[in-house]
N, C-alpha and C positions, 0 to 999 in steps of 0.2 A: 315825343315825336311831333316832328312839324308838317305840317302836310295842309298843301293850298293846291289851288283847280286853274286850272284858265279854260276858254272857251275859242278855241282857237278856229278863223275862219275858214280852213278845209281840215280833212280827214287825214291826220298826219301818213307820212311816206311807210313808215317800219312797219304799219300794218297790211300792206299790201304781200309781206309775203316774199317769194323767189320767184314768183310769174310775175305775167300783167296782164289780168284779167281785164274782162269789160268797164267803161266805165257804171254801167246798169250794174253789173255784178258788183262791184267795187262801193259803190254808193247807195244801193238800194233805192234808185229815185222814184220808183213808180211808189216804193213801200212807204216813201216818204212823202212825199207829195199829197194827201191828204193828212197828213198828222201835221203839217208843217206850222198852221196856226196854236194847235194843241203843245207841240214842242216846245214855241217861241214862248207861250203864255207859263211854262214850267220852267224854261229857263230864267223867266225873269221873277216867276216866284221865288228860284234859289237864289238866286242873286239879290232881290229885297234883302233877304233873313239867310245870309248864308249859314250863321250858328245854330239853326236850328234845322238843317240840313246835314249839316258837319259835324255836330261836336258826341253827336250820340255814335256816329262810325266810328272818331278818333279813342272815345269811351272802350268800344267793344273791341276795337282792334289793340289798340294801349293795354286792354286783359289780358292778350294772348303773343305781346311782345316785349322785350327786354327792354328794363329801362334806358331808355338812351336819347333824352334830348335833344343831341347834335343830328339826330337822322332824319332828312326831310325828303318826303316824297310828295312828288306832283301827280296832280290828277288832271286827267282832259276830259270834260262832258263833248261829247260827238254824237249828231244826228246823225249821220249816217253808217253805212257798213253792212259786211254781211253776217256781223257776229254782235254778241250782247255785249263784249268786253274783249278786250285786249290787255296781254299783259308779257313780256319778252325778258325775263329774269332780270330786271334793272327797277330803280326804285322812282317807277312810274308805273302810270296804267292810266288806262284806256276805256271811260263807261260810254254805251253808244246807248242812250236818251232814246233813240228809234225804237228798241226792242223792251224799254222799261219804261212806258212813258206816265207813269205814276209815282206822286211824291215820295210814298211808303217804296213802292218795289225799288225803285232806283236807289234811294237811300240800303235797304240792306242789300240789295246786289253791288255797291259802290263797298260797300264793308268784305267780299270777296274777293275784290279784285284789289284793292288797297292793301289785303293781308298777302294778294301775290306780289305785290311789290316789295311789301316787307322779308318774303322768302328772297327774292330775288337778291334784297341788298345783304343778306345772312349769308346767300350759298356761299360753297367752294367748290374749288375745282376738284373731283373725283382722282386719288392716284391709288387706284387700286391696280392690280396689273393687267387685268383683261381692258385696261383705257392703254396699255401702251402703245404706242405704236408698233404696227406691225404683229401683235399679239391676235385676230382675226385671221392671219394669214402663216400662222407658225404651226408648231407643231401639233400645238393644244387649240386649234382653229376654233374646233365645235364646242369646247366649253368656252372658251371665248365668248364668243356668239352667246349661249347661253345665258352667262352669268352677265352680258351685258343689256340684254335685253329683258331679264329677271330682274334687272336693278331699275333698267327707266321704268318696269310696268309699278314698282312697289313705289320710285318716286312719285311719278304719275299721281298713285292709289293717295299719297301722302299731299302732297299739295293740294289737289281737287277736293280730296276729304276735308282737310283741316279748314283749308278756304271756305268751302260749304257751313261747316259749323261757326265758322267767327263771321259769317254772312248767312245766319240763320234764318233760313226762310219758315222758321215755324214762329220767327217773329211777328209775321204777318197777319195773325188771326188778329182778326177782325179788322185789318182794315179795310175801307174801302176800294171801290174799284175793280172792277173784271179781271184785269191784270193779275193783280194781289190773290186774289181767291180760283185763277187759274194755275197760278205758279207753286201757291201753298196747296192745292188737292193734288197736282201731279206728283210733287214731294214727297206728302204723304203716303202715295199710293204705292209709291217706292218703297219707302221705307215697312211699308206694313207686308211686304213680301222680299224682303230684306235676303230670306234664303235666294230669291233669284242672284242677288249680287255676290251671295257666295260663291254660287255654282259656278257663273259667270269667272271669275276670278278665276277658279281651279281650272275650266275648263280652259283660260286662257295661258295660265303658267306650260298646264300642258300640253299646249300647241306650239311654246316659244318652243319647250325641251325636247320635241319630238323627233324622231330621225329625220323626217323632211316637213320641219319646223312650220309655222303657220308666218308671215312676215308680219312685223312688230305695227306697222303701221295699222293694217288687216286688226289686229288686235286691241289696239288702242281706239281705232274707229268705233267698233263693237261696244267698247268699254265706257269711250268718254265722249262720243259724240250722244245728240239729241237720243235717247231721252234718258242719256248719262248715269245707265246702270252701274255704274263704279263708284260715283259721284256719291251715293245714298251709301255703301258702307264702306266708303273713307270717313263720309260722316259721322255713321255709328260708333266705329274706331275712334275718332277724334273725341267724340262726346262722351265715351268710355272714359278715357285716360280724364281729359279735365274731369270731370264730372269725381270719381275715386281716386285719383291721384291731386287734383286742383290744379286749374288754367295754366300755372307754370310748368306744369309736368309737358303740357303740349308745348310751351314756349319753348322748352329744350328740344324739344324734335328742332329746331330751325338752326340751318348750318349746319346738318346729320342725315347721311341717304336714308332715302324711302325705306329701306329695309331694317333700320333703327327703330321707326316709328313703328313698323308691323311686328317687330319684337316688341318693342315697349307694350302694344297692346297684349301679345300672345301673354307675358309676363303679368298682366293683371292676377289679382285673386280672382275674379270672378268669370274669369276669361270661360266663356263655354259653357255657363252657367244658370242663362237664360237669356230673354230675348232683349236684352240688352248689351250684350255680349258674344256675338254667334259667333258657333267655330265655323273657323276656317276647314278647309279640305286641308288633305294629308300632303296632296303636292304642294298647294299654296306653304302649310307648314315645313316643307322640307327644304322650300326654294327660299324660304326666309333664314332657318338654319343655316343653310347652303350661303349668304352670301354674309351671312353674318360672322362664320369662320374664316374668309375670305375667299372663298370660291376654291378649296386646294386642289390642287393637281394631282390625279391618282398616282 
């Protein structure tokens, strides 16, 4: 894998989105504006020593991707924005330095966002038949709908997760900085109540499936926004399969819907057998069944 950065003089266009927010919103300049000497003096430390910024991401991400030479992805370091990273299923991505503004955090949150680039340059396009057209609006409407918004939640759970673990934020112990030991306790904290992110999940599958359905968005916010309860057991998942099956078992999830990866995991030995392994709810396991036989039609 080849993979270089540039530092580009505004906040590229793709991440703005389908609106046009403010530019305060858009660039966060009040949030920036005291960091901005703090920024400048990080940028030009990576820039000094860029191998010793980079080559420990390309390390950990090269674990958990297939070998292939020829595939290069660019990186953009950006101070501004209203998010930590940007990343649009293409074999780019987007770290915003505003939100990591430490050598260590930035380093393994850049090892997240690089591994969403590497999904992105794997994916395919979905031809399952609830993606055809006009299939939402036939006869079989409602599982439609079901089985298509069952599928982005498990992608969703699949990307975020695996990201999360090949950008280990339990890599972080001991480094310094406030940053670093705010991001590694919140982490933590998740993960040691990890049953939340079960429940969370079942309770989300069955809101997609329900007669008058919960909206995917609604759901997904719940899930994957701050303070990214979904996020801690995609991870647990993720680190299950590498961990007993080895890093290449996860590298095969890439280029395979979400709901592959949530089978691979249920398929473990150890699956449900302590707290490195937690079972899932019985919806969760049946909405992964469910799309794994291909959604059939009663």
């Amino acid at each position: 894998m080849v993979c270089s950065w540039r530092r580009p003089g505004r906040r590229p266009e793709s991440s703005a989105h389908d609106e046009t927010p403010s530019a305060e919103f858009r660039f966060q300049f009040e949030r920036l504006k005291p960091r901005a000497e703090a920024l400048a003096a990080l940028l030009d430390r990576i820039e000094a020593n860029p191998t010793a910024f980079r080559d420990w991401v390309i390390m950990r991400v090269n674990t958990f991707s297939p070998p292939n030479p020829k595939l290069a992805i660019t990186g953009y370091l950006v101070a501004g924005g209203p998010s930590g990273g940007f990343a649009f299923g293409k074999p780019e991505f987007f770290l915003n330095l505003n939100y990591f503004d430490e050598f260590d955090t930035a380093r393994v949150v850049m090892a997240h966002e690089l591994y969403h680039a590497v999904q992105g340059a794997y994916a395919v396009q979905p031809q399952d038949w609830w993606t055809d057209q006009g299939a939402e609006s036939g006869p079989h409407a409602v599982l439609a709908k079901q089985c298509a918004t069952n599928s982005e939640l498990f992608e969703a759970l699949y990307e975020e997760g695996s990201a999360s673990y090949v950008g280990d934020l339990l890599q972080l112990k001991g480094a310094p900085g406030p940053g670093a030991k705010t991001l590694l306790g919140d982490f933590e904290d998740g993960l040691h109540d990890i049953d939340r992110s079960t429940t969370l999940l079942e309770l989300s599958v069955t809101g997609l499936n329900a007669l008058q359905p919960v909206p995917y968005d609604d759901v997904y916010a719940l899930g994957f926004y701050v303070p990214e309860i979904l996020y801690k057991l995609g991870y647990v998942m993720s680190k299950a399969i590498a961990v007993d099956e080895g890093p290449q078992a996860l590298t095969a999830a890439l280029g395979h819907p979400g709901h592959a990866f949530a089978a691979q995991y249920l398929a473990l030995p150890r699956y449900g057998r302590d707290a490195d392994h937690p079972k899932l709810g019985p919806n969760s396991v049946a909405a992964i069944q469910r799309l794994q036989a291909g959604c059939p039609i009663p």
